[in-house]
NUTILO-615128 format. One record per atom (N, C-alpha, C): residue in one letter; residue number from 0; atom name; z negated, y negated, x negated. Coordinates in steps of 0.001 Angstrom, whole numbers, padded with zeros to 6 digits. Layout:
BEGIN
(rec a,NUM,CA,(Z,Y,X))
...
! end
This chain:
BEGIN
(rec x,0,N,(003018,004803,057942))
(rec x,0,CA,(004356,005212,058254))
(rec x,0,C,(004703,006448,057421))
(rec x,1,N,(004537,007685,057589))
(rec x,1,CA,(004539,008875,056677))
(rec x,1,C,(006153,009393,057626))
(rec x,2,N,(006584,009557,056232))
(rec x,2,CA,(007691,010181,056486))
(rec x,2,C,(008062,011683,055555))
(rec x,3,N,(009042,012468,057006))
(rec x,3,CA,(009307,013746,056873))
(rec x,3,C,(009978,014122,055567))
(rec x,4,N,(010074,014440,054730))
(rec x,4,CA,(010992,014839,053685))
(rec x,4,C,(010994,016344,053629))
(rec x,5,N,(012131,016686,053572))
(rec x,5,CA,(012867,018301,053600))
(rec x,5,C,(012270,018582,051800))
(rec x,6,N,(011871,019385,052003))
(rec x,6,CA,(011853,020346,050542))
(rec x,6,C,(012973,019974,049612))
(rec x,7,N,(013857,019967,049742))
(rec x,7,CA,(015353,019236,048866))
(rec x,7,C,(015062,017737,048393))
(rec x,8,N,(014992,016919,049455))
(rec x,8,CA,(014525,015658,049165))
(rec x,8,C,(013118,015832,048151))
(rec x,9,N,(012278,016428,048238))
(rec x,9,CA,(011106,015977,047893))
(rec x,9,C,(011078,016563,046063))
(rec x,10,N,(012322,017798,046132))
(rec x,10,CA,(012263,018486,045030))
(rec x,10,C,(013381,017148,044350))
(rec x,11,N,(014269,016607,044802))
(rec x,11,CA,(015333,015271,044224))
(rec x,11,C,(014133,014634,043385))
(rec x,12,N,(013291,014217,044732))
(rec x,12,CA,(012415,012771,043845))
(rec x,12,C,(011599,013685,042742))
(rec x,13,N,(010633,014270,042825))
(rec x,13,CA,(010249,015492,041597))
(rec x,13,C,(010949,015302,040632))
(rec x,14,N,(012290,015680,040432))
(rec x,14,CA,(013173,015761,039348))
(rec x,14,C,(013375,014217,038559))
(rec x,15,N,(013631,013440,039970))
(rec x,15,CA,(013596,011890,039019))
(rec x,15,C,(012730,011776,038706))
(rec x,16,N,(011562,011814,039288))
(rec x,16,CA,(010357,011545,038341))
(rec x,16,C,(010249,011783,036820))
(rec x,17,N,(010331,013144,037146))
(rec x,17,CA,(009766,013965,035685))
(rec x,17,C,(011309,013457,034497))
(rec x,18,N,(012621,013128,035107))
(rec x,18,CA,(013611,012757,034449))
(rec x,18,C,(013398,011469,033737))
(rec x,19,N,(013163,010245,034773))
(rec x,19,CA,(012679,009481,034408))
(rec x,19,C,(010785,009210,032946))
(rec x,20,N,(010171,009619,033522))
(rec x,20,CA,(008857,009781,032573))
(rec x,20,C,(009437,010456,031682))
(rec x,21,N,(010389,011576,031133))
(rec x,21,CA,(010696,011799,030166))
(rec x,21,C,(011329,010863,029245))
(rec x,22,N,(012224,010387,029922))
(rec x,22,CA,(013176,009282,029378))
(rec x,22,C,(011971,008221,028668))
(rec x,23,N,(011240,007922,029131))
(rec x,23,CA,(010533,006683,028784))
(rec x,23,C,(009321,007162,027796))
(rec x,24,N,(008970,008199,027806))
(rec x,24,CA,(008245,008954,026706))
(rec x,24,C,(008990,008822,025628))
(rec x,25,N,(010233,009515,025638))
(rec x,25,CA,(010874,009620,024816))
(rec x,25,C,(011245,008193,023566))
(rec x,26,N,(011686,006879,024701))
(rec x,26,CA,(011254,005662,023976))
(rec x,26,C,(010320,005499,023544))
(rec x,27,N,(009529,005313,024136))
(rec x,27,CA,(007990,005128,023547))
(rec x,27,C,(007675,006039,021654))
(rec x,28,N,(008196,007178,022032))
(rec x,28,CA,(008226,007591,020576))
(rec x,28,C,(009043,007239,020194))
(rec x,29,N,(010396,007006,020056))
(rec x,29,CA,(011196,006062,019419))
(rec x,29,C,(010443,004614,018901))
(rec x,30,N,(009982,003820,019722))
(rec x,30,CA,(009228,002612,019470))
(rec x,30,C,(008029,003221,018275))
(rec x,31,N,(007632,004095,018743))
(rec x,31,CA,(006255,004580,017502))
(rec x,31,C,(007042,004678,016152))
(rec x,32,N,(008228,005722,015891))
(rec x,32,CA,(008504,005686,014589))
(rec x,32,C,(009498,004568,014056))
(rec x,33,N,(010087,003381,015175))
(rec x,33,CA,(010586,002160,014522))
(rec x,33,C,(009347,001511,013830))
(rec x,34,N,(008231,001467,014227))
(rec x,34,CA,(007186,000890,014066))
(rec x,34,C,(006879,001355,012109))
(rec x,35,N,(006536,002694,012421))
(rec x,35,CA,(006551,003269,011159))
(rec x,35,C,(007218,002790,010146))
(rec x,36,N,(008445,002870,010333))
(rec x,36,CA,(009971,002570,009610))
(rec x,36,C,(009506,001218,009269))
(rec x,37,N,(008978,-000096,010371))
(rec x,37,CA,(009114,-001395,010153))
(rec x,37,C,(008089,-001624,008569))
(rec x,38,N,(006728,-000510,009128))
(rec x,38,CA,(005556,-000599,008140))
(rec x,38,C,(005832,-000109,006785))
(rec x,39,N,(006697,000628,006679))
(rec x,39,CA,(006959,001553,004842))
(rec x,39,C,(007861,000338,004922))
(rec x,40,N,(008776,000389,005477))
(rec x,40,CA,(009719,-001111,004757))
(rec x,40,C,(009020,-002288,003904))
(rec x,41,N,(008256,-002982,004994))
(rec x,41,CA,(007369,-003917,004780))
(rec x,41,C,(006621,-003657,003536))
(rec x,42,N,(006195,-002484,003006))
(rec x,42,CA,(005536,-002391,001667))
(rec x,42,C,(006252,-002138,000727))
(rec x,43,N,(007944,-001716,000829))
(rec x,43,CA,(009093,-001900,-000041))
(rec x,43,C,(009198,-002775,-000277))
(rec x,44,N,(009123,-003939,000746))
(rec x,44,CA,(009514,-005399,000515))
(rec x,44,C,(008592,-005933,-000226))
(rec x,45,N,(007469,-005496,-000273))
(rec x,45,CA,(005829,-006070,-001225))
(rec x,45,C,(006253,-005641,-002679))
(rec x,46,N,(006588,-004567,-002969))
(rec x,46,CA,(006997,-003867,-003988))
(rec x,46,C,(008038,-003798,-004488))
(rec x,47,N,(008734,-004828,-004024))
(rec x,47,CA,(010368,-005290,-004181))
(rec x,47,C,(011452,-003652,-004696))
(rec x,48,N,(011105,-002766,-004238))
(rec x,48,CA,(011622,-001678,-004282))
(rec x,48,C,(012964,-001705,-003435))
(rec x,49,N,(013791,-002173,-003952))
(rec x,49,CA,(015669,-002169,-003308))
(rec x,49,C,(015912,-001005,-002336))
(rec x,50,N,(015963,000636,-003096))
(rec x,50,CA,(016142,001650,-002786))
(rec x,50,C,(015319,001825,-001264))
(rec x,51,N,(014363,001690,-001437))
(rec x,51,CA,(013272,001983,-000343))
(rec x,51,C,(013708,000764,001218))
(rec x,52,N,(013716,-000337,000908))
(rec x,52,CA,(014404,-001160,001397))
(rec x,52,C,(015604,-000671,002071))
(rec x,53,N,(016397,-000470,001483))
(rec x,53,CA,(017784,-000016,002268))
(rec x,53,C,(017829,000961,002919))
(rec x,54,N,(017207,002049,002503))
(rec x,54,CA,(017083,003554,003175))
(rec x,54,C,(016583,003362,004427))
(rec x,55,N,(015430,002092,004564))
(rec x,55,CA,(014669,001810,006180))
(rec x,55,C,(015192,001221,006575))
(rec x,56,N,(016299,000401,006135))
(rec x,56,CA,(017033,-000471,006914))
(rec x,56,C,(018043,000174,007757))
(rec x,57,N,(018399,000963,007400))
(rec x,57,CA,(019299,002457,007660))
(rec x,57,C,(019052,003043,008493))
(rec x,58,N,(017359,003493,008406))
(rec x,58,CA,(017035,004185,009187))
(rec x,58,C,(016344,003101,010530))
(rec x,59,N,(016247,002213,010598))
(rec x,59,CA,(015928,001332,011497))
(rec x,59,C,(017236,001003,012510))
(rec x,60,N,(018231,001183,011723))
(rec x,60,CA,(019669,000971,012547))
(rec x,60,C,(020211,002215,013362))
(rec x,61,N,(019493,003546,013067))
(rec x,61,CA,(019926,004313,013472))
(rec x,61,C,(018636,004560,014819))
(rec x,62,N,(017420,004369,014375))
(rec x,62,CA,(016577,004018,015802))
(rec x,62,C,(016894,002855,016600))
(rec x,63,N,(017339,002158,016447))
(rec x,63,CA,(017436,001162,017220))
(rec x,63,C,(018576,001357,018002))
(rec x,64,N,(019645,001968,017646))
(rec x,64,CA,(020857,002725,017819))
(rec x,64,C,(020398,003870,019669))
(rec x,65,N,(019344,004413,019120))
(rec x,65,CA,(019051,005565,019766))
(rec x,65,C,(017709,004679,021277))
(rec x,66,N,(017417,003803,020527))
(rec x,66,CA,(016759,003120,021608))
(rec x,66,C,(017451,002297,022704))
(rec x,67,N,(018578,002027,022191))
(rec x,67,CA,(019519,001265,023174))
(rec x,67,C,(019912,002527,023877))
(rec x,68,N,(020192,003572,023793))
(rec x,68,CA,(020622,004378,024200))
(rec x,68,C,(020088,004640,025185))
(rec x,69,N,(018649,005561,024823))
(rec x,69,CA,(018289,005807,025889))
(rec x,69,C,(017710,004878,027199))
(rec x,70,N,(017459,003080,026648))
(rec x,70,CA,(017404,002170,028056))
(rec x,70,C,(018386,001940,028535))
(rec x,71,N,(019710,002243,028201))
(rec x,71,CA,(021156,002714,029202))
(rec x,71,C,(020665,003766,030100))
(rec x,72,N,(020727,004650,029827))
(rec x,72,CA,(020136,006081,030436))
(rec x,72,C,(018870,005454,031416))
(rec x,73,N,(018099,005072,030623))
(rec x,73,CA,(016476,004790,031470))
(rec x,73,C,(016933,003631,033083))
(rec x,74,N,(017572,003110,032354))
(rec x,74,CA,(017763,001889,033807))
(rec x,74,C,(018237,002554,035308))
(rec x,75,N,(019309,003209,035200))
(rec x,75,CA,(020065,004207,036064))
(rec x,75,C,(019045,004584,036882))
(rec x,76,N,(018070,005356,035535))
(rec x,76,CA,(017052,006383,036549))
(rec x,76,C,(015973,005676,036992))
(rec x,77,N,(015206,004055,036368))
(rec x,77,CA,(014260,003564,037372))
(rec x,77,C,(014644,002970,038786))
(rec x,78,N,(015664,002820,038306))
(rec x,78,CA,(016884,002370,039951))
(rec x,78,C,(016531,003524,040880))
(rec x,79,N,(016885,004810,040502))
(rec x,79,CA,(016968,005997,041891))
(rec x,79,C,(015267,006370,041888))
(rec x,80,N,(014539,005707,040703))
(rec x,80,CA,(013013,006304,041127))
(rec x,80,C,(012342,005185,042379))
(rec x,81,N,(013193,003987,042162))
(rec x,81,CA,(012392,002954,042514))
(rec x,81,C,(012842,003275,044119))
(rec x,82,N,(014323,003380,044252))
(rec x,82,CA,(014744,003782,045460))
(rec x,82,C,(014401,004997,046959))
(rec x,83,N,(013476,006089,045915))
(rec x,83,CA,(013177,007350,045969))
(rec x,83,C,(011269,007300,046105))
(rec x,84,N,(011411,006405,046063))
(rec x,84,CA,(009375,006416,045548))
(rec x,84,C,(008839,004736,045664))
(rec x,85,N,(009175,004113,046778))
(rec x,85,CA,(008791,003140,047057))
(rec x,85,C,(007203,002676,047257))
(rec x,86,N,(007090,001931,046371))
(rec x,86,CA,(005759,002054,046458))
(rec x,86,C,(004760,002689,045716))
(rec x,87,N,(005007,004079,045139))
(rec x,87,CA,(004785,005043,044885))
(rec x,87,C,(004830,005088,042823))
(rec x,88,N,(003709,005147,042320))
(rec x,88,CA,(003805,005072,040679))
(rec x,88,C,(003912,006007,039763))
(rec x,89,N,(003494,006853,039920))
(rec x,89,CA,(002397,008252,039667))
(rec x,89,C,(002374,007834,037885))
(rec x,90,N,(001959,007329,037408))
(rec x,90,CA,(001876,006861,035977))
(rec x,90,C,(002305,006243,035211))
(rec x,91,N,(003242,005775,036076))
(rec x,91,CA,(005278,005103,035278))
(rec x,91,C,(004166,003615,034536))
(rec x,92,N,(003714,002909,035501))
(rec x,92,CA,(003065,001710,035235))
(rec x,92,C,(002467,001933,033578))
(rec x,93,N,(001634,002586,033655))
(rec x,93,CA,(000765,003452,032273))
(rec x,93,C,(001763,003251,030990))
(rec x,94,N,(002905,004154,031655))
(rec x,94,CA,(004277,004522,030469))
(rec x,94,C,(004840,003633,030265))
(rec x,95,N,(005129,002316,030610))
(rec x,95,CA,(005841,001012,031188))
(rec x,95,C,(005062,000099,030620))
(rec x,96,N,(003781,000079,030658))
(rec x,96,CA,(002556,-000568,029618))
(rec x,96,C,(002547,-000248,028291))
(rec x,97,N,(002589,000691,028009))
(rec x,97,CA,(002367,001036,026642))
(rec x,97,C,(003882,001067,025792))
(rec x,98,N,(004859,001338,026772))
(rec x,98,CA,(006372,000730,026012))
(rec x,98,C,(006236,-000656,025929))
(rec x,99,N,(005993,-001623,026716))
(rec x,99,CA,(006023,-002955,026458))
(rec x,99,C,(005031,-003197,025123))
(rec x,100,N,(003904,-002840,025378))
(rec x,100,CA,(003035,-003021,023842))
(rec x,100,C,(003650,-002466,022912))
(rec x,101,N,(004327,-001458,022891))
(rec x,101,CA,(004606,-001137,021391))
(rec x,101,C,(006372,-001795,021584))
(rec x,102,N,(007036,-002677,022244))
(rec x,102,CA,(007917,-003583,021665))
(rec x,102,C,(007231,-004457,021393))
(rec x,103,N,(006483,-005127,021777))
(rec x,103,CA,(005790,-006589,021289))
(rec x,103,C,(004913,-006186,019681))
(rec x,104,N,(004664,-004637,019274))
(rec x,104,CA,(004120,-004627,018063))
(rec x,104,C,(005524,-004653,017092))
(rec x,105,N,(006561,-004298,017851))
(rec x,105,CA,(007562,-003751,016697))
(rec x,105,C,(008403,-005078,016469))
(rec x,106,N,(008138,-006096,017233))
(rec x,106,CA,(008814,-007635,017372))
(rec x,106,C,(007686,-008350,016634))
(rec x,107,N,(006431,-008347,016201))
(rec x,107,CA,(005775,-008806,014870))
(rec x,107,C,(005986,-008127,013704))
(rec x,108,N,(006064,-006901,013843))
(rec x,108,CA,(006321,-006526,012496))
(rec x,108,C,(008066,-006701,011898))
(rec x,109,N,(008390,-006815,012899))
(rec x,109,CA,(009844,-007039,012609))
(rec x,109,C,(009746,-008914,011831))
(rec x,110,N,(009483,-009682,012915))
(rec x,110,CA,(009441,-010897,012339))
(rec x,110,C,(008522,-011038,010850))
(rec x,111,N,(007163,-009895,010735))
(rec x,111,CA,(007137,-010417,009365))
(rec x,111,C,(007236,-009432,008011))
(rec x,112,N,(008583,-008626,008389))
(rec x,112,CA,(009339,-007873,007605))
(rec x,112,C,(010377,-009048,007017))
(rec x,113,N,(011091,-010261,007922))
(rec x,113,CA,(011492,-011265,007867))
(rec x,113,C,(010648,-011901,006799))
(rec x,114,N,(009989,-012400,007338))
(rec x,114,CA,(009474,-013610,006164))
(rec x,114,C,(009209,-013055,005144))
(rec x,115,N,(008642,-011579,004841))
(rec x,115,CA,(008440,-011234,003343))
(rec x,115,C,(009857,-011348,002778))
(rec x,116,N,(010907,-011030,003435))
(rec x,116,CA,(012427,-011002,002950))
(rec x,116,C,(012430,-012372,002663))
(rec x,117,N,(012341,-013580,003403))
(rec x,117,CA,(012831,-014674,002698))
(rec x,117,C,(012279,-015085,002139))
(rec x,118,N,(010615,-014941,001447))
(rec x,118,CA,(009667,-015044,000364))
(rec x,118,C,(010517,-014750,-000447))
(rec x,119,N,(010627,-013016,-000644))
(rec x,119,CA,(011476,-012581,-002187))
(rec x,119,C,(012528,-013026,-002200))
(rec x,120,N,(013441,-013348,-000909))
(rec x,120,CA,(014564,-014178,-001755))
(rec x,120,C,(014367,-015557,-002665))
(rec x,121,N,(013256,-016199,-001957))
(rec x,121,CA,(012626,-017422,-002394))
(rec x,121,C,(012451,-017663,-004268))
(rec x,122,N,(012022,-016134,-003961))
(rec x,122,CA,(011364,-016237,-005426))
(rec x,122,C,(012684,-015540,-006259))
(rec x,123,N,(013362,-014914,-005903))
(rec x,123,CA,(014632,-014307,-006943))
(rec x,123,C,(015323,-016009,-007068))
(rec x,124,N,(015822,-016383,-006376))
(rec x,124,CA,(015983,-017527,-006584))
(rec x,124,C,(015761,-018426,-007393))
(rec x,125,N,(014389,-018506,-007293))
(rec x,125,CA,(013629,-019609,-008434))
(rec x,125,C,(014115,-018630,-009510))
(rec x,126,N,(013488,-017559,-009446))
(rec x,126,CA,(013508,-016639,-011120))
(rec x,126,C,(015213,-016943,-011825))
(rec x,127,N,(016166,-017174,-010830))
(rec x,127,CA,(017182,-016871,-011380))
(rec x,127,C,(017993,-018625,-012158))
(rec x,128,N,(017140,-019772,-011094))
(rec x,128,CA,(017816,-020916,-011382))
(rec x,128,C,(016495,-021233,-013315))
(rec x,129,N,(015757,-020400,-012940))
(rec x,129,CA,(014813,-020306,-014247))
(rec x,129,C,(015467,-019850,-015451))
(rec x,130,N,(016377,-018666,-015189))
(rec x,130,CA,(016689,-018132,-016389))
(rec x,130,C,(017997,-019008,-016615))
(rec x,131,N,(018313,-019571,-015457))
(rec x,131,CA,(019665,-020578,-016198))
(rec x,131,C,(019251,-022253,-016718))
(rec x,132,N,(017998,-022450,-016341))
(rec x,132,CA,(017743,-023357,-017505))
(rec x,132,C,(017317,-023454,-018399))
(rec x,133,N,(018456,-024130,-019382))
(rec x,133,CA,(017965,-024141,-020897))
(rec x,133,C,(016291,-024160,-021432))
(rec x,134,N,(015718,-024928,-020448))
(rec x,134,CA,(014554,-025264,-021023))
(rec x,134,C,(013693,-023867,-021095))
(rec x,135,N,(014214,-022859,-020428))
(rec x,135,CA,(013364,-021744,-020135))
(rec x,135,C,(013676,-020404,-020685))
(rec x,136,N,(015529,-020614,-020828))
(rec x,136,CA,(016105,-019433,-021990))
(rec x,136,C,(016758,-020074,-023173))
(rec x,137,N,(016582,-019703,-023877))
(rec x,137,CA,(016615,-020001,-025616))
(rec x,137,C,(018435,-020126,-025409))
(rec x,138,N,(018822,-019042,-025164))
(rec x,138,CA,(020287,-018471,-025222))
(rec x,138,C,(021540,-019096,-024405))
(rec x,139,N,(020745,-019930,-023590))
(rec x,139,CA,(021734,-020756,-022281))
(rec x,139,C,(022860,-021564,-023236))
(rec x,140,N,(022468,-022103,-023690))
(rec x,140,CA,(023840,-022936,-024648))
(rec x,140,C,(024121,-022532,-025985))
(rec x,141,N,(024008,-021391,-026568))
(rec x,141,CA,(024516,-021048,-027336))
(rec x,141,C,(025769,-020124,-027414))
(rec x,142,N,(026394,-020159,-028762))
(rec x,142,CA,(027919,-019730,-028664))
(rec x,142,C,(027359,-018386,-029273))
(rec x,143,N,(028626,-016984,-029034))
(rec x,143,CA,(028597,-015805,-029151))
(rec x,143,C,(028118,-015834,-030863))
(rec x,144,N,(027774,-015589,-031383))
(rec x,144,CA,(027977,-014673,-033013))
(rec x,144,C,(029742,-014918,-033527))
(rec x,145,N,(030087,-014460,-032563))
(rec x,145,CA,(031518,-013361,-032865))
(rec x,145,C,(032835,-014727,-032575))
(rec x,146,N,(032426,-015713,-031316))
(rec x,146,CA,(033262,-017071,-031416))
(rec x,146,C,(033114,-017534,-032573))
(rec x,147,N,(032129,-017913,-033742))
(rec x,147,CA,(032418,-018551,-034831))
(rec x,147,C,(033034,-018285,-036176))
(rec x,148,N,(033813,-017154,-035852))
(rec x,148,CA,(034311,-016553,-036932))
(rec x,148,C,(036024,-016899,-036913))
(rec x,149,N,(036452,-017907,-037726))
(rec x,149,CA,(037265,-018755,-037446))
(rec x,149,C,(038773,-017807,-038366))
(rec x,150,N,(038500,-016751,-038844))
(rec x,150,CA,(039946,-015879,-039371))
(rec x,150,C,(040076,-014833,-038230))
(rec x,151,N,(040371,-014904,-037389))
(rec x,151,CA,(040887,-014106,-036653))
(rec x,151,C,(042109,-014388,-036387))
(rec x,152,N,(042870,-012549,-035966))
(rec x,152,CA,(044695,-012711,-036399))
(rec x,152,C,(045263,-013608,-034901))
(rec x,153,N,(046154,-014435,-035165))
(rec x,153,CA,(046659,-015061,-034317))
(rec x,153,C,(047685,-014329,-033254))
(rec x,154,N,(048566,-013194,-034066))
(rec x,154,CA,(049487,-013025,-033757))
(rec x,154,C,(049382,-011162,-034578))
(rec x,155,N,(049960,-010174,-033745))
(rec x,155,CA,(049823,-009168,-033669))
(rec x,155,C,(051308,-008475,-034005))
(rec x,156,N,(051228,-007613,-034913))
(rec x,156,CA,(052783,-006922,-035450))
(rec x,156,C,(052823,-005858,-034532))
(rec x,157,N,(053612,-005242,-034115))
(rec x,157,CA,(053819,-004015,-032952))
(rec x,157,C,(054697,-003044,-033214))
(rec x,158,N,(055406,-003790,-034306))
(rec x,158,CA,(056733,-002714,-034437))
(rec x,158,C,(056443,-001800,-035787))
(rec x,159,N,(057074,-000843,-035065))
(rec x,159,CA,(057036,000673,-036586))
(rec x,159,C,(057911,000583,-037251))
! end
């Protein structure tokens, strides 16, 4: 069933195409440097480095920010490609493959950016219910130096 398309029409679908495959390139590198972002984090979190930590967390909010974005944008246009090109792939599948793999890499590394986080909280935790027992700091029940000094003025003169 081959059908006629006017030069206009054929230059429309052209444009979605190449509109569309841009769009989804464009994620796809988005997905590559969340990925990045997830991996330096993840060795902040090994290295309990705070600073480093927050800066990717930052910067993870601001890709993720930009990835929602453009699958607003992207949906619109697989709608008029799908409408426009029935049947018809010319690589999208390819681009559509390799975005799905690199969410499913950035959804493990995400989950075990997670668990290293609730490891070190695990362990600040312990460290901290450690330093509040006596048995482990010398200093937990002892009084200041400066409380046992029993002449101190009760009452303060003010006037000149």
């Amino acid at each position: 069933m081959e059908e006629n398309l006017s030069n206009e029409e054929i230059e429309e679908r052209v444009a979605i195409l190449k509109r569309y495959r841009k769009m989804l390139e464009e994620q796809r590198a988005k997905f590559k440097e969340y990925l990045t972002v997830l991996e330096k984090q993840a060795q902040g979190i090994e290295e309990e480095n705070e600073d480093v930590i927050a800066a990717h967390a930052e910067l993870e909010h601001q890709i993720v920010t930009n990835i929602s974005t453009l699958h607003k944008v992207t949906l619109p246009l697989e709608k008029l490609y799908k409408e426009s090109h029935p049947g018809e792939d010319a690589h999208i599948p390819e681009l559509k493959a390799d975005l799905q793999n690199l969410r499913d890499e950035v959804l493990k590394q995400n989950e075990k950016n997670r668990e290293l986080l609730k490891t070190k909280i695990v362990e600040v935790r312990n460290q901290i219910k450690r330093i509040q027992n006596p048995k482990f700091n010398p200093y937990a029940n002892s009084r200041s130096v400066y409380s046992q000094n029993s002449a101190t003025a009760s009452i303060i003169d003010v006037e000149m």
